[in-house]
N, C-alpha and C positions, 0 to 999 in steps of 0.2 A: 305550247302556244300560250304567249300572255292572254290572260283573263279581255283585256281591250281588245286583243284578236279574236277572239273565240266568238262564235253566233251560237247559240242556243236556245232549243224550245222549251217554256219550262210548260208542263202540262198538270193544271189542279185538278182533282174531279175525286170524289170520294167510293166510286164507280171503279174497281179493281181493274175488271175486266173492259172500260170504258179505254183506261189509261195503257193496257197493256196493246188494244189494237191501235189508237191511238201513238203509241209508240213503234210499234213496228210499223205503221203504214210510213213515218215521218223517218225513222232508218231508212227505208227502202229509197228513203230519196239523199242519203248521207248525209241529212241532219244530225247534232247533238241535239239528246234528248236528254230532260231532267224530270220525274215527274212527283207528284206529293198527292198524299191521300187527303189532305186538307188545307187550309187557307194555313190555320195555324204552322201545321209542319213547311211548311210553306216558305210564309217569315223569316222561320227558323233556318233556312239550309242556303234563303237566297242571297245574292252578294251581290251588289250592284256596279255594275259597270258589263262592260264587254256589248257587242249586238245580239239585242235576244230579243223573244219576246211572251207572252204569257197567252195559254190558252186557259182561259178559265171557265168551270161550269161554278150554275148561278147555286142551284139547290144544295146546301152542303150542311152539316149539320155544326153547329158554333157558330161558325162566322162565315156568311153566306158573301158566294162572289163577286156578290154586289157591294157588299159591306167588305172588302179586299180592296175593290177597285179606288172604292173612296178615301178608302184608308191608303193607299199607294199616293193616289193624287193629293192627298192631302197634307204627303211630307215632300211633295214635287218628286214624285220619285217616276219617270217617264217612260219606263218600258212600254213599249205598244203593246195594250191588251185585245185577245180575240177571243171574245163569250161565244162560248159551245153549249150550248143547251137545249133541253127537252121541251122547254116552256116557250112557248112561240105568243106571248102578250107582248102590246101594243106598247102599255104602260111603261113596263119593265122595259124592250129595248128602248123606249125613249130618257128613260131616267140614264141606264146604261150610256148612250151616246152623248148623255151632260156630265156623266162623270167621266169621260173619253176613253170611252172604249174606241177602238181601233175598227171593230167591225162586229159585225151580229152574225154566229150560222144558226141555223136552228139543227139538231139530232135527227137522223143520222146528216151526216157532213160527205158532201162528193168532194173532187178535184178540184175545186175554186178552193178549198180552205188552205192550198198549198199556194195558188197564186197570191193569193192575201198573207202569208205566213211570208213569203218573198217580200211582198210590198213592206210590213210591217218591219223587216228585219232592214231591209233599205230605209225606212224611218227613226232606226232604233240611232 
Protein backbone atom coordinates (compact mmCIF):
# COMPACT_ATOMS: atom_id res chain seq x y z
CA UNK A 1 0.00 0.00 0.00
CA UNK A 2 1.54 3.57 -1.03
CA UNK A 3 2.48 5.55 2.16
CA UNK A 4 -0.65 8.33 0.78
CA UNK A 5 -2.84 5.21 1.19
CA UNK A 6 -1.96 3.90 4.31
CA UNK A 7 -3.89 5.47 7.80
CA UNK A 8 -1.94 5.12 10.65
CA UNK A 9 -1.88 5.62 14.46
CA UNK A 10 1.28 6.83 15.55
CA UNK A 11 1.32 6.43 19.48
CA UNK A 12 4.06 8.66 21.75
CA UNK A 13 4.02 7.88 25.44
CA UNK A 14 7.19 7.04 27.31
CA UNK A 15 4.89 4.55 29.42
CA UNK A 16 5.96 0.99 27.89
CA UNK A 17 3.10 -0.54 29.20
CA UNK A 18 0.78 2.56 28.36
CA UNK A 19 1.83 1.97 24.52
CA UNK A 20 1.52 -1.62 24.58
CA UNK A 21 -2.37 -1.54 25.64
CA UNK A 22 -2.85 1.23 23.78
CA UNK A 23 -1.83 -0.68 20.76
CA UNK A 24 -3.66 -3.70 21.15
CA UNK A 25 -6.83 -2.11 21.99
CA UNK A 26 -6.25 0.13 18.53
CA UNK A 27 -5.37 -3.48 16.57
CA UNK A 28 -8.39 -4.95 17.90
CA UNK A 29 -10.23 -2.49 15.80
CA UNK A 30 -7.59 -3.18 12.51
CA UNK A 31 -5.73 -0.08 12.82
CA UNK A 32 -1.93 0.53 11.88
CA UNK A 33 -0.22 1.09 14.68
CA UNK A 34 3.33 2.94 15.14
CA UNK A 35 4.31 3.60 18.44
CA UNK A 36 7.73 5.57 20.06
CA UNK A 37 9.05 5.72 23.61
CA UNK A 38 9.64 9.51 23.07
CA UNK A 39 8.95 12.66 21.06
CA UNK A 40 12.63 12.46 19.97
CA UNK A 41 12.50 8.80 18.65
CA UNK A 42 9.59 10.09 17.43
CA UNK A 43 10.91 12.59 14.87
CA UNK A 44 13.09 10.20 14.11
CA UNK A 45 10.97 7.18 12.43
CA UNK A 46 8.03 9.64 11.33
CA UNK A 47 7.53 10.39 7.55
CA UNK A 48 5.02 12.61 6.58
CA UNK A 49 2.31 12.00 4.34
CA UNK A 50 -0.30 9.15 4.18
CA UNK A 51 -3.70 9.59 6.72
CA UNK A 52 -2.54 9.26 10.20
CA UNK A 53 -2.65 10.79 13.16
CA UNK A 54 -0.79 11.12 16.52
CA UNK A 55 -1.78 10.15 19.90
CA UNK A 56 0.43 12.04 22.14
CA UNK A 57 1.07 12.00 26.00
CA UNK A 58 2.05 15.33 27.61
CA UNK A 59 4.73 14.16 30.49
CA UNK A 60 7.74 12.77 28.84
CA UNK A 61 11.13 13.33 29.72
CA UNK A 62 13.44 15.71 26.95
CA UNK A 63 10.89 17.11 25.06
CA UNK A 64 7.47 17.14 26.45
CA UNK A 65 4.16 16.65 24.21
CA UNK A 66 3.48 19.79 24.38
CA UNK A 67 6.85 21.00 23.12
CA UNK A 68 6.18 18.10 20.04
CA UNK A 69 2.96 19.58 19.22
CA UNK A 70 4.55 23.00 18.74
CA UNK A 71 7.23 22.05 17.24
CA UNK A 72 5.08 19.97 14.36
CA UNK A 73 2.83 23.18 14.00
CA UNK A 74 5.64 25.07 13.73
CA UNK A 75 7.08 23.48 10.54
CA UNK A 76 3.18 23.20 9.27
CA UNK A 77 3.40 19.78 9.60
CA UNK A 78 -0.68 18.75 10.07
CA UNK A 79 -1.20 15.58 11.29
CA UNK A 80 -4.27 15.66 13.74
CA UNK A 81 -2.95 15.39 17.21
CA UNK A 82 -4.95 13.59 20.13
CA UNK A 83 -3.31 14.29 23.94
CA UNK A 84 -3.68 11.25 26.21
CA UNK A 85 -2.81 12.17 29.36
CA UNK A 86 -2.64 11.85 33.23
CA UNK A 87 -2.79 15.58 33.76
CA UNK A 88 -6.35 16.87 33.62
CA UNK A 89 -5.24 21.03 33.93
CA UNK A 90 -7.15 23.63 32.67
CA UNK A 91 -4.04 25.42 31.59
CA UNK A 92 -2.39 22.96 29.75
CA UNK A 93 -5.45 21.73 27.64
CA UNK A 94 -5.95 25.28 26.80
CA UNK A 95 -2.33 26.00 25.60
CA UNK A 96 -2.83 22.37 23.87
CA UNK A 97 -5.93 23.54 21.84
CA UNK A 98 -3.86 26.96 20.62
CA UNK A 99 -1.14 24.82 19.47
CA UNK A 100 -4.08 22.46 17.61
CA UNK A 101 -4.40 19.71 19.17
CA UNK A 102 -7.09 17.77 17.61
CA UNK A 103 -8.74 16.72 20.92
CA UNK A 104 -7.94 16.32 24.75
CA UNK A 105 -8.64 12.64 26.61
CA UNK A 106 -7.69 12.64 30.08
CA UNK A 107 -6.11 8.78 31.41
CA UNK A 108 -7.49 6.17 31.39
CA UNK A 109 -9.32 6.77 27.76
CA UNK A 110 -12.97 4.64 27.05
CA UNK A 111 -14.49 4.11 23.50
CA UNK A 112 -14.80 7.82 22.45
CA UNK A 113 -10.86 7.89 21.83
CA UNK A 114 -11.61 5.51 18.82
CA UNK A 115 -14.60 7.81 17.63
CA UNK A 116 -12.08 10.76 17.65
CA UNK A 117 -9.12 8.72 16.09
CA UNK A 118 -11.88 8.16 13.09
CA UNK A 119 -12.87 11.86 13.13
CA UNK A 120 -9.02 12.76 13.11
CA UNK A 121 -8.00 10.37 10.45
CA UNK A 122 -11.09 11.75 8.26
CA UNK A 123 -9.27 15.22 8.82
CA UNK A 124 -5.75 13.98 8.18
Amino acid sequence: MALADRETIYIVDDDESVRDSARALLESYDLTVEDFASARAFLEGYEVGGKACLLLDLNMPDMDGLELLEWLRGRQIAIPVIIVSAQNDAEVQERARRAGAFAFFEKPVDDSLIAAIGQALKAA
